[in-house]
C-alpha positions as CSV (number, residue, x, y, z in Angstrom):
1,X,2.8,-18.8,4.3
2,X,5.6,-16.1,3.1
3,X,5.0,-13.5,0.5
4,X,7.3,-10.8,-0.6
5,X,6.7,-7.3,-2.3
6,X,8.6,-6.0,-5.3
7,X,7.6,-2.6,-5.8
8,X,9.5,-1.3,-9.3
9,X,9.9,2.5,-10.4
10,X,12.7,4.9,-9.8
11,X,10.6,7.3,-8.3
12,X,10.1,5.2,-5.3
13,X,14.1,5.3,-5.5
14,X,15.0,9.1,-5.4
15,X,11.9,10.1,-3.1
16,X,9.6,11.5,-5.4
17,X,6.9,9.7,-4.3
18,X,6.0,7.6,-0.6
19,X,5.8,3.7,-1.7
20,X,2.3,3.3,0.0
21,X,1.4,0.4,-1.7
22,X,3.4,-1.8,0.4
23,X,1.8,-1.1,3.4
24,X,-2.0,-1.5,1.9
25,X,-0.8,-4.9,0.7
26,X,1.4,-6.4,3.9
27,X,-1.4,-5.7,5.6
28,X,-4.1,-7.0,3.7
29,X,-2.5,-10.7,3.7
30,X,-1.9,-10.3,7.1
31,X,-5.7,-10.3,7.3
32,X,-5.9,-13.4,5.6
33,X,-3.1,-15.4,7.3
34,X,0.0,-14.5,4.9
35,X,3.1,-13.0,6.4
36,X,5.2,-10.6,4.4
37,X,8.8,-12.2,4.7
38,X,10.0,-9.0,2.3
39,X,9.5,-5.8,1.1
40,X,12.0,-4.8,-2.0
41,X,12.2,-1.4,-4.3
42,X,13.8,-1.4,-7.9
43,X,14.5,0.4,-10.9
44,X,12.9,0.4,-13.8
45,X,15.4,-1.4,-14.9
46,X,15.1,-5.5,-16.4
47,X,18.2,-7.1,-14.8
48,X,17.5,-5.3,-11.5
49,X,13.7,-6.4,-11.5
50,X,14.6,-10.1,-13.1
51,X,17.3,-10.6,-10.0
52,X,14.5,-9.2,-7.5
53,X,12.3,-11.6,-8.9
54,X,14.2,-14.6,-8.5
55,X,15.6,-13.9,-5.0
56,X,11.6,-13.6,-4.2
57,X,11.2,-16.7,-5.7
58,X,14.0,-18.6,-2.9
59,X,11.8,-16.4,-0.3
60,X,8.2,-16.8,-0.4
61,X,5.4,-18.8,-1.5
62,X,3.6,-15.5,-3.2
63,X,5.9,-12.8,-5.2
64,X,3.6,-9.8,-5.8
65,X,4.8,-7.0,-8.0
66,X,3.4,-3.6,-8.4
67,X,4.0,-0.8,-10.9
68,X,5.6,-0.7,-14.7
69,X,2.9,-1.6,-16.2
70,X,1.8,1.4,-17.8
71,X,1.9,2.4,-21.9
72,X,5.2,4.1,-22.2
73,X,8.4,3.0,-22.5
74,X,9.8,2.8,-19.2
75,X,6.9,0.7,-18.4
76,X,8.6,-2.6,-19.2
77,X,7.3,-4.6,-15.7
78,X,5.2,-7.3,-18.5
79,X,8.1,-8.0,-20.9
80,X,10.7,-8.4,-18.0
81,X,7.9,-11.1,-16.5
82,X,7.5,-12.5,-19.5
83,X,11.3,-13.0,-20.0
84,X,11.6,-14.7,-16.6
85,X,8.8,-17.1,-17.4
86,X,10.0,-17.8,-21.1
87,X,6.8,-16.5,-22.4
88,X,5.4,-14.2,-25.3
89,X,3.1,-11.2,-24.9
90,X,-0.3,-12.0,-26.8
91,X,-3.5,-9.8,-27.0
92,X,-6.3,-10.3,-24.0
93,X,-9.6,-9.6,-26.4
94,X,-11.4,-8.8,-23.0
95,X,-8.4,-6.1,-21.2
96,X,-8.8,-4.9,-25.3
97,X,-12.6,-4.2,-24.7
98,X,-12.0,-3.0,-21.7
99,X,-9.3,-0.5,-22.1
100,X,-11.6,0.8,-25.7
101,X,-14.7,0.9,-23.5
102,X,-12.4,3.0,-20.8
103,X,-11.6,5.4,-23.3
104,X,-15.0,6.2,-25.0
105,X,-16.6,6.9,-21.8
106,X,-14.1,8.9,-19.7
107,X,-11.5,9.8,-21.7
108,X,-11.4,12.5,-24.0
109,X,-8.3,11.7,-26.2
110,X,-8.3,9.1,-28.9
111,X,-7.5,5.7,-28.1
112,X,-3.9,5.2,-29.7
113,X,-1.7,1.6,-30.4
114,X,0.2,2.5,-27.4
115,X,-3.0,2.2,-25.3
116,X,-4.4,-1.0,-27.3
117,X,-1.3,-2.9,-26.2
118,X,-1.9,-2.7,-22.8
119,X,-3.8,-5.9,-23.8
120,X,-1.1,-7.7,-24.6
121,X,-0.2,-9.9,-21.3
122,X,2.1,-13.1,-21.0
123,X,0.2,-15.5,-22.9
124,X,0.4,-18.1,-19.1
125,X,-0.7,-15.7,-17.3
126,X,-4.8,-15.3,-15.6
127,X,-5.9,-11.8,-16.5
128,X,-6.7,-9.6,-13.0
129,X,-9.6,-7.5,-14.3
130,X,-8.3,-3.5,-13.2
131,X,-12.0,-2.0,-12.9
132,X,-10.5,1.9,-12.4
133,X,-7.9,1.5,-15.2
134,X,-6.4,0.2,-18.4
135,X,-3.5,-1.6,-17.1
136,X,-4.7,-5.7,-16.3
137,X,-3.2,-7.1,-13.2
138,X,-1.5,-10.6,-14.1
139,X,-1.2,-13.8,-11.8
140,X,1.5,-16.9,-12.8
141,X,1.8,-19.4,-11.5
142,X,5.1,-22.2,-11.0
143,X,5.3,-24.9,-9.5
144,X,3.8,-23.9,-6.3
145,X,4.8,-20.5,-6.3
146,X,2.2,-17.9,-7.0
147,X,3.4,-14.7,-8.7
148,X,1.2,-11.3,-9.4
149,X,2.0,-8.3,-10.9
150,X,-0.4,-5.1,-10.4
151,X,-0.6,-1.7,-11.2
152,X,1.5,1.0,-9.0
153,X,-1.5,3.7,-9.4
154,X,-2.7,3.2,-5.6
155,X,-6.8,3.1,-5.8
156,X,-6.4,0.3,-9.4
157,X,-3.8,-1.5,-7.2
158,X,-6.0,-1.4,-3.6
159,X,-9.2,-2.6,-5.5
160,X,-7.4,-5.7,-7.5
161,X,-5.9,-6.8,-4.3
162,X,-9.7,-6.7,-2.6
163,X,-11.7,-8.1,-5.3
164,X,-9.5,-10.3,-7.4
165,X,-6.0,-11.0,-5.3
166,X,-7.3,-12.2,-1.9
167,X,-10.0,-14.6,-3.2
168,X,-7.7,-16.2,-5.0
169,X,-4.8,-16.7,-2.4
170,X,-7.5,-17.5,0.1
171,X,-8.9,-20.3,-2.2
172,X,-5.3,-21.7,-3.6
173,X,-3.4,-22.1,0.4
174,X,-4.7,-22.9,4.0
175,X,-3.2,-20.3,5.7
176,X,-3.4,-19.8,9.6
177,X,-4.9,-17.0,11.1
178,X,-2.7,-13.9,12.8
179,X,-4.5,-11.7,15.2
180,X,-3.3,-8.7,16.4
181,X,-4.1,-6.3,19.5
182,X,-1.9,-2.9,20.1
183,X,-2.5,-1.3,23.0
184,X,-1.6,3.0,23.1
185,X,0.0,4.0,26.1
186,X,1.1,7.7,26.7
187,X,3.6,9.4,29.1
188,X,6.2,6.2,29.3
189,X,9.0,5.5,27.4
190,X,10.2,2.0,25.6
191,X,12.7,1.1,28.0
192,X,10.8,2.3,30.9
193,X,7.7,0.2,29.8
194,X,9.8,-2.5,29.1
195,X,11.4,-2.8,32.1
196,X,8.0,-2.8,33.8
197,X,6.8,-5.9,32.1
198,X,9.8,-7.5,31.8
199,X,8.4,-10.7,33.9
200,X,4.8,-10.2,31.3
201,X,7.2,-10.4,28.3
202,X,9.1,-13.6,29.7
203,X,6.4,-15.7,30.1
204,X,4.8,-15.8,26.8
205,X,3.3,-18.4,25.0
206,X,5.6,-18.9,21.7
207,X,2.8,-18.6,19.7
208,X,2.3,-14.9,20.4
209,X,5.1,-12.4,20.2
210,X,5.4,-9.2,21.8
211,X,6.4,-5.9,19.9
212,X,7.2,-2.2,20.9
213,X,6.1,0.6,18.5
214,X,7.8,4.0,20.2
215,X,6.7,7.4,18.6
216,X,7.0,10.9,19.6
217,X,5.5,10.8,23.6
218,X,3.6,7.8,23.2
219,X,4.4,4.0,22.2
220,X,2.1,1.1,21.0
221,X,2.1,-2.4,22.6
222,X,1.5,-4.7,20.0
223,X,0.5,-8.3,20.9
224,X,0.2,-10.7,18.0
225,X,-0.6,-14.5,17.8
226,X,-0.9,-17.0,14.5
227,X,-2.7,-20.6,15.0
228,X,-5.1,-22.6,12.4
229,X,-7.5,-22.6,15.6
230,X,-8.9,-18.5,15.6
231,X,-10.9,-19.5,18.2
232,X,-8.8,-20.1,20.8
233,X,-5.8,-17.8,19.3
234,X,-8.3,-14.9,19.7
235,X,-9.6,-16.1,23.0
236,X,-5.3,-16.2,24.2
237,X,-4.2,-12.8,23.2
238,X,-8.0,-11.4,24.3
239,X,-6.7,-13.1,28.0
240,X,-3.0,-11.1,27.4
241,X,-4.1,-8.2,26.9
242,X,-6.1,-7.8,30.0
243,X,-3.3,-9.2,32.2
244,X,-0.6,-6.5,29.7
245,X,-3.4,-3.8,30.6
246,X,-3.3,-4.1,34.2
247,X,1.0,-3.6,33.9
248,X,0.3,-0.3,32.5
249,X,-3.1,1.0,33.4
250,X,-2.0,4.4,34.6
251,X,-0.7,5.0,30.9
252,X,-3.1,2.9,28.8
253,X,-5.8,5.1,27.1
254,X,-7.5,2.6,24.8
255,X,-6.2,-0.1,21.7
256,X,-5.2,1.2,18.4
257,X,-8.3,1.6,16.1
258,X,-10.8,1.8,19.2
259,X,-8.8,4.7,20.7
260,X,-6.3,7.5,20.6
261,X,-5.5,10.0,23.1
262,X,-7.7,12.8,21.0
263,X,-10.4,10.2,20.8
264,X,-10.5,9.8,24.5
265,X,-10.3,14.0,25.5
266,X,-13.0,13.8,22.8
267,X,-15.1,11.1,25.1
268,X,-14.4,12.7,28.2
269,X,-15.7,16.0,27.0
270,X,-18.6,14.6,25.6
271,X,-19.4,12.7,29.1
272,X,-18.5,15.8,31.4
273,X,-20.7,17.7,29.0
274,X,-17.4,20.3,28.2
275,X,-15.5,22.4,25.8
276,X,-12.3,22.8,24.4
277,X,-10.7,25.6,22.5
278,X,-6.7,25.9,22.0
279,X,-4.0,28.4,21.9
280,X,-1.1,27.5,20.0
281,X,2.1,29.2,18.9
282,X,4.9,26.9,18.4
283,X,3.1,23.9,17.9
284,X,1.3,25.6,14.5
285,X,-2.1,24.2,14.9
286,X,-0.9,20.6,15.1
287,X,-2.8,19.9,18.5
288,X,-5.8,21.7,16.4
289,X,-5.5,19.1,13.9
290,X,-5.3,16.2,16.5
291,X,-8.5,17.3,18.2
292,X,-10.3,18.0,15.0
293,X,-9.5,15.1,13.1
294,X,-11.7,13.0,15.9
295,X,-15.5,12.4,13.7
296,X,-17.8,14.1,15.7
297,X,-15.3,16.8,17.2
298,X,-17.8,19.5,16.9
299,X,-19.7,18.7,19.9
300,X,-16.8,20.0,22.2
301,X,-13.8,21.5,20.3
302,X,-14.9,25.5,19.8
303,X,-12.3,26.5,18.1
304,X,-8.6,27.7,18.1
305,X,-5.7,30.4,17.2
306,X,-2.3,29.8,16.4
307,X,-0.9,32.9,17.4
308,X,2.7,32.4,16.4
309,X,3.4,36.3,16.0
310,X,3.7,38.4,19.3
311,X,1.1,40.9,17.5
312,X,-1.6,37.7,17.1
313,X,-0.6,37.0,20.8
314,X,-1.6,40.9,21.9
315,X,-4.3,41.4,19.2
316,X,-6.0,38.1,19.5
317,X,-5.7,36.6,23.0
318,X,-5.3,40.0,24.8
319,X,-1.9,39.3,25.8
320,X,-0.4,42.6,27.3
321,X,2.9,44.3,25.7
322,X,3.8,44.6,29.1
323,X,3.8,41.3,30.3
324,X,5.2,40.1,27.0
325,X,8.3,42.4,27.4
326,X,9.1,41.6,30.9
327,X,8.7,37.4,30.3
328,X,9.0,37.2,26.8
329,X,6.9,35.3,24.0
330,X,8.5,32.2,25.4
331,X,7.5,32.5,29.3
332,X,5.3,30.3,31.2
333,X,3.3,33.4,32.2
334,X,2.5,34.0,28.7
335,X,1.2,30.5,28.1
336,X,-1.3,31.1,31.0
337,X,-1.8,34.1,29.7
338,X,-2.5,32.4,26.2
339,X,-4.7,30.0,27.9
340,X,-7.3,32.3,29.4
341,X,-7.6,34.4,26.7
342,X,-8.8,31.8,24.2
343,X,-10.7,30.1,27.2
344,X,-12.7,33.5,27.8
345,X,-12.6,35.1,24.3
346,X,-14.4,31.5,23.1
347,X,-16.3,30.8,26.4
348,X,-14.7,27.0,26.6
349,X,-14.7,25.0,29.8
350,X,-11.1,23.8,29.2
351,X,-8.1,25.7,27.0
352,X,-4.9,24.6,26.1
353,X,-1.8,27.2,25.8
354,X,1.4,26.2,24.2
355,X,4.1,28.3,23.5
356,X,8.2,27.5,23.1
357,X,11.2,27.2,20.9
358,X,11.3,24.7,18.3
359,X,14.1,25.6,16.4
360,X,16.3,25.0,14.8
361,X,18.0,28.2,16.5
362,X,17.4,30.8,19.2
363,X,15.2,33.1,18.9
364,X,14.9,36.6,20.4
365,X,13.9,35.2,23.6
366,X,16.8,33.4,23.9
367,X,14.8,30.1,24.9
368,X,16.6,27.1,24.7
369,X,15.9,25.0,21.8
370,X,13.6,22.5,22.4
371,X,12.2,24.8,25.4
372,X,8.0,24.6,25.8
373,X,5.7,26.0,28.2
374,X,2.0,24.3,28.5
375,X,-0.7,25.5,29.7
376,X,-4.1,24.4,31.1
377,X,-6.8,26.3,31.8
378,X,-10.0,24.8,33.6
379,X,-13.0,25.5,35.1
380,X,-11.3,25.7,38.2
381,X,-7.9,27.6,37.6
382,X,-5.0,27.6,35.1
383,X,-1.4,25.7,35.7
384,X,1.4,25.4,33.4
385,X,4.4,23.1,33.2
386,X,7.4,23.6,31.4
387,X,9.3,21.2,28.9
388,X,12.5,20.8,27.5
389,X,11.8,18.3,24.0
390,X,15.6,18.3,22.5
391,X,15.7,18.8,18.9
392,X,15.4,18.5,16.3
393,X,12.4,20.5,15.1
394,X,9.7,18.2,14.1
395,X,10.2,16.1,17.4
396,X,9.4,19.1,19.5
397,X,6.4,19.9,17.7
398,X,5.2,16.6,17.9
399,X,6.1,15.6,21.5
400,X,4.8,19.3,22.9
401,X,1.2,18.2,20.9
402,X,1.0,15.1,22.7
403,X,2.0,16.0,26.2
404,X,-0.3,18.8,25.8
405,X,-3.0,16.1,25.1
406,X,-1.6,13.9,28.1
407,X,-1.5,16.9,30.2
408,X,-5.4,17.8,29.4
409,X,-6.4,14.0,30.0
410,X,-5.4,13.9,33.2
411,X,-7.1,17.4,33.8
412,X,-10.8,16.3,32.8
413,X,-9.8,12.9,34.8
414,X,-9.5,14.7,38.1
415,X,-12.7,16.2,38.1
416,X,-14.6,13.0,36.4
């Protein structure tokens, strides 16, 4: 079972705003069987959305639409489906009610005609109540396609899909079931990892596919399977995924949704009964953020500085002017030195000190760009180890914050 996703409005087009619905809804009928064959943006624009429409139509079995459907004039999402299906707009006496009830309760403006025909809907098509909003989702039906249009306002559009879409997909087909498992590995590339379980990857049942999911420093092994039987679909890529985790065990740190590498410092901390505070300079807080966006990160992260001036480095951390002048900022003596200071001015067990060149030029240091210097500081003694991440600017950040995390894992590993 195919479905495809029109989404409609030029700001999609030029960037203004990240097209976010898409993703809520592929994978929502994933959930319940239903593969997304397509994912298409358009203008507001009638021939554009009419052609979209129809080449959805040869595609899938479910054509869902979002956006356009608002009171103005560029909102013209219900006409142009009501053109495609030969139809006529007529007034929904329950949307009416709704939007006039919507109005005296929340809204502080009059209600005006624009607003009253938001009831008007193709006069074929089942009404989609919109709890959060004026604008009525719409479902048609032909032959035995099944075609939906729905708000673009994200929170309207996320609860029609969950209280009025799904049902009534999962009532119309018999779809199979897809089950996914992605496991996180860290500290590998794709080809390396590929390489590995190259033999793994052969041999599997055509019923599950493998996929690769690189990021920056870490990539997600993806293991998916469809079959009318759950049961034993879930019971085959349960049996891969153990035989796929002993391939890569010394970079495995958990499966997605159970586990990220923040997650498991967070665990480890928590078991070892120790404390974590962080240095940061060109990084800019973004291991900070990793660590802290863990629920429950309180019980072992203290606390950080991002000390990305040389004064926050001397004034903060107690970095010396001397030492500074004779390494420079960017030094792997200064990210010790950044290490220990937040590890004895916050009294953590473990410290993490980061400092380097992102770019996208030299600096004062002349560091090479890309150039980063990590250090660890740990109950026992302080090491660092020294990176060179490329450019451009956003990939050093990113890969210095999670081999910083890597780096740290392995740390509170050894003494486990």
């Amino acid at each position: 079972m195919n479905a495809e996703i029109i989404t409609i409005g030029d700001e999609i087009l030029i960037g203004q705003i990240v097209d976010t619905n898409s993703a809520f809804i592929g994978k929502e009928l994933n959930k319940i069987g239903v593969s997304v064959y397509q994912i298409t943006s358009v203008q507001d624009d009638k021939e554009h959305i009419l052609k979209a429409i129809a080449e959805a139509e040869e595609n899938a079995d479910i054509i869902i639409l979002t956006g356009g459907l608002g009171p103005t004039k560029d909102d013209i999402t219900k006409h142009t489906i009501a053109q495609y299906f030969d139809d006529h707009l007529v007034q929904n006496d329950t949307v009416l009610k709704h939007i006039e009830y919507l109005f005296a309760k929340y809204i502080s403006t009059p209600i005006s005609d624009i607003n009253r025909q938001q009831a008007l809907v193709p006069s074929t098509a089942t009404v989609l109540t919109n709890r959060f909003g004026t604008a009525p989702g719409m479902l048609l039906e032909k032959q035995d396609k099944t075609f939906i249009s729905l708000p673009g306002v994200p929170y309207e559009m996320r609860a029609l899909i969950s209280y009025e879409v799904l049902p009534k997909l999962q009532k119309k087909y018999n779809c199979p079931y897809i089950i996914h498992k992605t496991l996180l590995t860290y500290g590998l590339g794709e080809s390396a990892i590929a390489s590995r379980i190259e033999a793994f990857e052969d041999s599997l049942p055509k019923e599950v596919k493998l996929a690769y999911l690189p990021n920056l420093g870490k990539v997600r092994l993806r293991l998916s399977g469809k079959s009318f039987d759950k049961k034993i679909i879930e019971s085959e890529i349960e049996r891969l995924s153990n035989e796929l985790i002993t391939l890569v065990e010394d970079i495995f740190v958990g499966f997605e949704g159970e586990h990220s590498i923040e997650a498991l410092i967070g665990d480890l901390l928590v078991k070892n009964e120790r404390t974590l505070a962080i240095a940061e300079s060109c990084t800019g807080g973004n291991i900070s953020k990793m660590i802290s966006s863990v629920a429950g990160a309180s019980r072992y992260f203290i606390g950080s500085v991002v000390s990305y001036s040389e004064q926050v480095k001397i004034k903060a951390l107690g970095i010396s002017k001397e030492l500074i002048n004779e390494h420079t900022v960017v030094s792997a003596k200064v990210a010790e030195s950044m290490a220990l200071g937040i590890q004895k001015s916050y009294g953590s067990d473990y410290a993490i000190g980061v400092t380097g060149n992102a770019g996208p030029t030299k600096d004062k240091t002349d560091a090479s760009v890309g150039q980063v210097y990590i250090a660890i500081a740990t109950p026992e003694g302080v090491f660092v180890q020294d990176f060179n991440f490329g450019q451009p600017r956003e990939k050093v950040i990113q890969r210095a914050s999670v081999k910083a995390l890597e780096i740290l894992k392995m740390s509170i590993l050894k003494k486990s």
